[in-house]
Every structure is written in C-alpha cells, then in structure tokens.
BAPA-563793 format. One record per residue (C-alpha): z, y, x. Coordinates in Angstrom, 1 decimal, m for minus. Layout:
BEGIN
{{Z Y X}},
...
//
This chain:
BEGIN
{{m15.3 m26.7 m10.3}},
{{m11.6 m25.0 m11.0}},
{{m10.8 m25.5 m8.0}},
{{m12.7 m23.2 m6.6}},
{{m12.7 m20.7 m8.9}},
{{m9.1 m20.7 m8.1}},
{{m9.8 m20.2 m4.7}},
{{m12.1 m17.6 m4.9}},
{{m10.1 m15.9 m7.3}},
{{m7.1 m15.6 m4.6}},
{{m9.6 m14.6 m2.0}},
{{m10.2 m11.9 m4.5}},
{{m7.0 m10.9 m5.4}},
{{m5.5 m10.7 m2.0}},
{{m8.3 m8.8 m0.8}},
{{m7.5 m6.0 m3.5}},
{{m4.1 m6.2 m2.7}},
{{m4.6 m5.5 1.3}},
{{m7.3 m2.5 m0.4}},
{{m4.3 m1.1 m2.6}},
{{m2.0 m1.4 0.7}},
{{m4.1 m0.3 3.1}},
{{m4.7 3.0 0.7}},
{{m0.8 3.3 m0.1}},
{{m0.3 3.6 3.8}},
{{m3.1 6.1 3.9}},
{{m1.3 8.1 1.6}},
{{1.6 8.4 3.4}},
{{m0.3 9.8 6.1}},
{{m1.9 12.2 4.6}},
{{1.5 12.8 3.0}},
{{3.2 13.5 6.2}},
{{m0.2 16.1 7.2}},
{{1.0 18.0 4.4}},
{{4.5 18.1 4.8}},
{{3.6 19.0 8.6}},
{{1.5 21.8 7.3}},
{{4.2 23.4 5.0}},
{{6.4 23.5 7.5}},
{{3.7 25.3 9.4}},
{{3.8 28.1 6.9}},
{{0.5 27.1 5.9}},
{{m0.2 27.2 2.0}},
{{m1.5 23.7 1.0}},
{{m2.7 22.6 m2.3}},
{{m0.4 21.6 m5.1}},
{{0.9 18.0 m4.1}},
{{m0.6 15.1 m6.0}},
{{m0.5 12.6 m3.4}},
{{2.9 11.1 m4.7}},
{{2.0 11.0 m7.7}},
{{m1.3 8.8 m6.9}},
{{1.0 7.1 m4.4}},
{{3.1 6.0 m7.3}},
{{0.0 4.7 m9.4}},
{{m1.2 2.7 m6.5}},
{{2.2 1.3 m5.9}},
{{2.5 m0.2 m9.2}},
{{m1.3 m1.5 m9.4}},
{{0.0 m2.8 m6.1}},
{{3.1 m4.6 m7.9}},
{{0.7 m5.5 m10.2}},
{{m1.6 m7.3 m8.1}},
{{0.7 m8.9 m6.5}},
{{2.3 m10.6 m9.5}},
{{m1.4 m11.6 m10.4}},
{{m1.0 m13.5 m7.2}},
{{2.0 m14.9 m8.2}},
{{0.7 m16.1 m10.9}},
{{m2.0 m17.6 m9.5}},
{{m0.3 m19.0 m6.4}},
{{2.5 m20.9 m8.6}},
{{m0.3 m23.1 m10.5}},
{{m0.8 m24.6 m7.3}},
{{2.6 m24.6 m6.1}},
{{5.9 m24.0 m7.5}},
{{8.0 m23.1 m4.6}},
{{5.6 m19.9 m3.7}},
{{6.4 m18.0 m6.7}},
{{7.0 m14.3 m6.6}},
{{6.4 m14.6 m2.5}},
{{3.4 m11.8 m3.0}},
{{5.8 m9.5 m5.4}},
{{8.7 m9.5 m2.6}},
{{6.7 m8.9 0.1}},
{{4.4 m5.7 m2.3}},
{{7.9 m4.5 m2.8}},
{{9.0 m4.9 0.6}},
{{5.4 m3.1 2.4}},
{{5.0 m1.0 m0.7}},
{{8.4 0.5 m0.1}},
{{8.2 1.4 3.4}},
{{4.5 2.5 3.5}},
{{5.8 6.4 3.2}},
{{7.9 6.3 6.5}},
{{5.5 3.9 8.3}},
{{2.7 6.4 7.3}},
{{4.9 9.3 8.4}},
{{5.4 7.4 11.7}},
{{2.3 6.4 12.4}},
{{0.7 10.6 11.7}},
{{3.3 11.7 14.2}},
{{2.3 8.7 16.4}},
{{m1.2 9.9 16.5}},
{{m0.5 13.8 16.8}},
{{1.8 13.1 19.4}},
{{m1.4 10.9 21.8}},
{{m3.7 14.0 20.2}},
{{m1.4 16.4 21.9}},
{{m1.6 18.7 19.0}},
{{2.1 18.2 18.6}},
//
C-alpha cells in the first residue's frame, strides 16, 4: 500500500511542478507584452508580474526539492535531478517567454 501512495504522490508532485512551469513561462510572456507596450509609449499598469514570477519560481524550487525528496527514497543516484533541472527551466523561462511572444507576433503580423 506505500507503494503506491509513493507513486501517486510523484504523479502529484510532478504534475504541480509542470502547473508552476508552465505558469512561470506564461509570465514571461506576458512579461515581454508589457515591455513591448512601454516601448510603445503606451502607459501600462504598475509591473507586478516579476514579482509573482519570483514567488512562482521559488514554489517551483520548492516543488522540485519535494521531488527530490521523494525520488531518492526510491533511489539514491536521482537525487536533486528535479532541483537542477527547476533551476535550469526556471531560469530561462523569461527569455524563452520573450522568444516565444515575439515568435507569435511575428506569424500574427502585428510586428
């Protein structure tokens, strides 16, 4: 019976961590919109999306060393695969965002 509660908690755990990363690269999207739209001249809101960026990147972190944690009970040559890889997608989620906005405004033709 542990055994799979061990497996449905990774199944649980990794699927909040692709949540928190797929929401991390959303940001940066949204990020890159409102950098587009300052250089526009437009007057956006006051920017809180790095700062809720930077929350989701350390629940991300955090998740990830859950995983860790739950990965090395099994096995101990897997550990701290999940926080390498949270700070390796985590880290270039703001560029990758930016890259993909411009990728999609540039097929729009709005750009």
């Amino acid at each position: 019976m542990a055994e799979y509660n061990l497996e449905e908690t990774k199944i649980l755990l990794r699927q909040v961590w692709a949540f928190m990363l797929m929401g991390l690269y959303g940001i940066g999207v949204f990020q890159e919109r409102w950098v587009n739209l300052q250089v526009e001249g437009t007057q956006a809101a006051e920017p809180f999306l790095p700062d809720v960026a930077k929350v989701i990147f350390f629940g991300l972190i955090f998740v990830s060393f859950l995983i860790d944690i739950v990965e090395m009970r099994e096995d101990k040559n897997k550990a701290y695969q999940f926080l390498f890889l949270s700070l390796l997608a985590g880290g270039l989620s703001a560029p990758v965002g930016a890259l993909q906005y411009q990728i999609i405004i540039w097929f729009a033709g709005a750009g």
